[in-house]
C-alpha positions in Angstrom: -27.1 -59.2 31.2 -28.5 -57.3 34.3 -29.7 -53.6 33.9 -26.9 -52.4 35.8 -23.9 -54.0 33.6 -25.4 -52.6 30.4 -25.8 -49.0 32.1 -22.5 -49.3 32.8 -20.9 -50.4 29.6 -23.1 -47.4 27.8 -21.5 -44.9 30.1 -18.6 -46.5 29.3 -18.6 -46.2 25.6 -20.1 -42.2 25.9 -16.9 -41.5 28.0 -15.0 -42.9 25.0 -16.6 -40.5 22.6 -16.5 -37.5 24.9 -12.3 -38.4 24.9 -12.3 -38.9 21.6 -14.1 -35.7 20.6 -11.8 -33.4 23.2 -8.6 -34.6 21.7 -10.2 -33.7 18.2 -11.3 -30.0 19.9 -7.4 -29.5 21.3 -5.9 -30.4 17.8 -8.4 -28.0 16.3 -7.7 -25.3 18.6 -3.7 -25.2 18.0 -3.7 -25.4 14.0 -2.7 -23.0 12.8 -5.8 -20.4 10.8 -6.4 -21.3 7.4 -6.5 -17.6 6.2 -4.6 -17.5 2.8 -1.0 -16.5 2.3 -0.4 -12.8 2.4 0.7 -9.9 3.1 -0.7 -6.9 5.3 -1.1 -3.2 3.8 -1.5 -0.3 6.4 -3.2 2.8 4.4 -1.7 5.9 6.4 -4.0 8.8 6.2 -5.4 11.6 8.4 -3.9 14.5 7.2 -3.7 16.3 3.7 -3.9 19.5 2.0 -7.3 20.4 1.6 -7.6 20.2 -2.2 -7.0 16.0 -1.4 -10.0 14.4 0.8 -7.9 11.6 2.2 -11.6 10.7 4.0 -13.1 9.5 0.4 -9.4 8.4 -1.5 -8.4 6.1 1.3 -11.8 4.0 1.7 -11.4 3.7 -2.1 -7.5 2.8 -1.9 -8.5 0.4 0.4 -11.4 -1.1 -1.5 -9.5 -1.2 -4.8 -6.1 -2.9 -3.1 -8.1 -5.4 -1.1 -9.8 -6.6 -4.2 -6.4 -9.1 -4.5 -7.3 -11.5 -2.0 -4.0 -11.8 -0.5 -3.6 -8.3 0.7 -5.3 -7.8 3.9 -5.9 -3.9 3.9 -6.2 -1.7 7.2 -6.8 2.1 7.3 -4.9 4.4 10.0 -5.9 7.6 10.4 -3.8 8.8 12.9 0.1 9.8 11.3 1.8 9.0 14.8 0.8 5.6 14.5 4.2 5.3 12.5 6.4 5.8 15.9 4.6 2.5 17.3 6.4 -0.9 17.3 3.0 -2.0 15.9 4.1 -0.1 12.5 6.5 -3.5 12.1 3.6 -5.7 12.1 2.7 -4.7 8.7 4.7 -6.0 5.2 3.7 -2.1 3.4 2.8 1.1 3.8 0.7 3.0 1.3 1.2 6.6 2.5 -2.0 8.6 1.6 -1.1 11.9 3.5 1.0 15.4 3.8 1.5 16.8 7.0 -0.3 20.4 5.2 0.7 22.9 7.6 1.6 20.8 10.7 4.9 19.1 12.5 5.4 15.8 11.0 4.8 13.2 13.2 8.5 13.2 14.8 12.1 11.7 15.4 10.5 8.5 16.5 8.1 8.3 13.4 10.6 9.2 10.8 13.1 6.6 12.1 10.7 3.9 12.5 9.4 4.5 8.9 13.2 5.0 8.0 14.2 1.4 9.7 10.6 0.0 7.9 11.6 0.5 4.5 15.5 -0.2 4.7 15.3 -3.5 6.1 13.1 -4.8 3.5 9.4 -4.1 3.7 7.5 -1.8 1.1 6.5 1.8 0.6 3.8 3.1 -1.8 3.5 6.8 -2.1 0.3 8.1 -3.4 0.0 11.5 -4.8 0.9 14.1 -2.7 2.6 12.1 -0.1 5.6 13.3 -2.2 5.2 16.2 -0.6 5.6 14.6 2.7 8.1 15.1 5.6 9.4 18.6 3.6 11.8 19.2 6.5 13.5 15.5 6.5 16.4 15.2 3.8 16.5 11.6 3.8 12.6 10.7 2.9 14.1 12.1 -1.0 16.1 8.9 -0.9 13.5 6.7 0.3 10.7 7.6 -1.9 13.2 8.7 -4.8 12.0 11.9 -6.0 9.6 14.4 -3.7 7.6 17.1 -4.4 9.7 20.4 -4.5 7.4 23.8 -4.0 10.6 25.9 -5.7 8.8 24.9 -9.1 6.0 24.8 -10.8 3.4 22.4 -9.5 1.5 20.4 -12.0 -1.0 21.2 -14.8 -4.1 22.6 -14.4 -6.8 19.1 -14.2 -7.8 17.6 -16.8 -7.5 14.6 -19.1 -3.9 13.1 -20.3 -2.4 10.2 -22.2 -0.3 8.4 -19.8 2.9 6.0 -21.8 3.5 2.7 -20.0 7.4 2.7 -20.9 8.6 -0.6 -18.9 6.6 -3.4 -19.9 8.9 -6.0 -18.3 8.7 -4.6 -15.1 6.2 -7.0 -12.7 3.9 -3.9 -11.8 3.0 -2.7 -15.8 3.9 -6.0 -17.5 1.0 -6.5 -19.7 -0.5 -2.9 -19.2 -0.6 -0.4 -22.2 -1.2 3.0 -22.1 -4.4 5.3 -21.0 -6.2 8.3 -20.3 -6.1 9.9 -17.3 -7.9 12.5 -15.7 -5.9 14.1 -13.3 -3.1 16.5 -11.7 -0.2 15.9 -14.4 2.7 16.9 -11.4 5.9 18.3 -13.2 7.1 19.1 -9.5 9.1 16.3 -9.0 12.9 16.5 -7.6 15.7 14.1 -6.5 18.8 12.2 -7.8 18.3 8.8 -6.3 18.0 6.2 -9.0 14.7 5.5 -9.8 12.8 3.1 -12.9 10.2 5.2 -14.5 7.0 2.6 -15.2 4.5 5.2 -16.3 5.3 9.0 -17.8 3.4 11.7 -19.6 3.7 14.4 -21.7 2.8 18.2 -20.3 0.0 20.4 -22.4 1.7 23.3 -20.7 5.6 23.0 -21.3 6.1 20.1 -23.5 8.3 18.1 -21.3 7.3 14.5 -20.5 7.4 13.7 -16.7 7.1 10.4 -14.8 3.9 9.5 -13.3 4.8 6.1 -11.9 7.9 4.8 -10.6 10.0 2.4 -8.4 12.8 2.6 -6.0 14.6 0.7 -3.7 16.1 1.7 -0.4 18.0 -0.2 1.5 16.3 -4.0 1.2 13.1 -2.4 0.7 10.8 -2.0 -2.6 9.0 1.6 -3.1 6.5 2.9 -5.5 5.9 6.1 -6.1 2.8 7.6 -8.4 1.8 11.0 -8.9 -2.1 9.6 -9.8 -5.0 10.3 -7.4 -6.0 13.6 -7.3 -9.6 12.7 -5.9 -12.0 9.9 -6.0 -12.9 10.5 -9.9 -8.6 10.3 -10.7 -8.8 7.0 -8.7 -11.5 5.2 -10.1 -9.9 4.8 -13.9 -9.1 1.0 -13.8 -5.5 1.3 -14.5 -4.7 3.6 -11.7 -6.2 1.2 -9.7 -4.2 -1.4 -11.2 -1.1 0.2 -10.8 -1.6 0.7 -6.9 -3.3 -2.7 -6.5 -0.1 -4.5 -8.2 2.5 -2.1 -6.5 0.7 -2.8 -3.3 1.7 -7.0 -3.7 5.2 -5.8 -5.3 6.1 -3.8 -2.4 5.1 -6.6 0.2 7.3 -8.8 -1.8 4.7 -10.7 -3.4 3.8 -11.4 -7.2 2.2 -8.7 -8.7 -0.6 -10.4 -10.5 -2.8 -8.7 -13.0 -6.6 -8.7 -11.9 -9.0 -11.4 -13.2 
């Protein structure tokens, strides 16, 4: 065989491999990512009364919900973001913020979170984002019961026994009660119906008020809890467990207990 025909046959067979190895490349390129199923949380943030430091609890929302691998967690810190079409990209909303002393952020914002919510994605309401939207009548129907500054606001801080009282429910199934150490709010108002998960009993009039419930509006799923005060109120490993598995149950996924 001359030196020629063998040069030719090797370029020959290297072109076959360079074909080959393209058409593996291109069917790479179009599957689809391997990321695992899930769903994707916006935090919404940027604005509070000044008692809450949305810049310390919303890092630590986000680091606490994103420790179920299946919620991807983003933080917005601007509250107009909720007028963008972008706002629909997301499966829930985990409201951290109260427009304190300013314009919410308009008709545009409240009908897009309005529209959000009623065609089936999820709400959670940390806090004082009950005390959001004040001038809106219909964000008392979304969230269920909101924070009304006619009465009395909460307890002075401190520790509290907090009564899981709906075990079969996917978001406290399995969960028993605890201490918290926190704002025990006895502000709450609304008639919408509502299923209490979590309540407690007040050191400073007796009555027992719920700290943790659930609501649906429209298609969608809404959580509501008055825990989360600060940092310290976040970090008791139920509270954490209540947003993380409320988080997944409002996105319509499994709320699974940590392991």
């Amino acid at each position: 065989m001359t030196t020629r025909l063998v040069s030719l046959k090797i370029a020959a067979i290297f072109l076959v491999v360079l074909f080959v190895a393209g058409a593996a490349f291109a069917a790479d390129s179009t599957a689809p990512a391997t990321q695992p199923a899930g769903a994707k949380v916006l935090i919404l943030t940027g604005m509070e009364h000044p008692a809450h430091r949305w810049q310390l609890t919303s890092p630590l929302l986000a680091k606490t919900i994103g420790q179920d691998p299946r919620l991807h967690v983003t933080i917005c810190k601007d509250p107009a973001f909720l007028a963008s079409p972008k706002l629909f990209d997301y499966d829930t909303i985990v409201l951290n913020y109260m427009n304190w002393k300013c314009p919410d952020p308009g008709d545009a914002a409240r009908a897009n979170l309005q529209k959000f919510v009623s065609d089936g994605r999820g709400l959670v309401l940390v806090h004082f984002a009950c005390g959001a939207f004040q001038e809106w009548p219909e964000f008392k129907d979304i969230a269920g019961r909101v924070w009304d500054p006619k009465r009395r606001g909460h307890d002075p801080r401190g520790p509290f026994h907090v009564d899981i009282v709906s075990g079969d429910h996917p978001i406290t199934r399995g969960m028993t009660g605890f201490e918290a150490d926190d704002e025990l709010y006895t502000c709450l108002t609304g008639d919408h119906i509502i299923e209490v998960l979590a309540e407690a009993r007040s050191s400073v009039d007796g009555q027992v008020y719920p700290m943790a419930f659930v609501n649906r509006y429209g298609e969608g799923r809404v959580f509501e809890c008055t825990l989360g005060h600060d940092t310290r109120a976040l970090c008791i490993p139920e509270v954490g467990e209540l947003y993380r598995r409320a988080a997944a149950w409002t996105a319509g996924l499994e709320a699974t207990a940590r392991k």
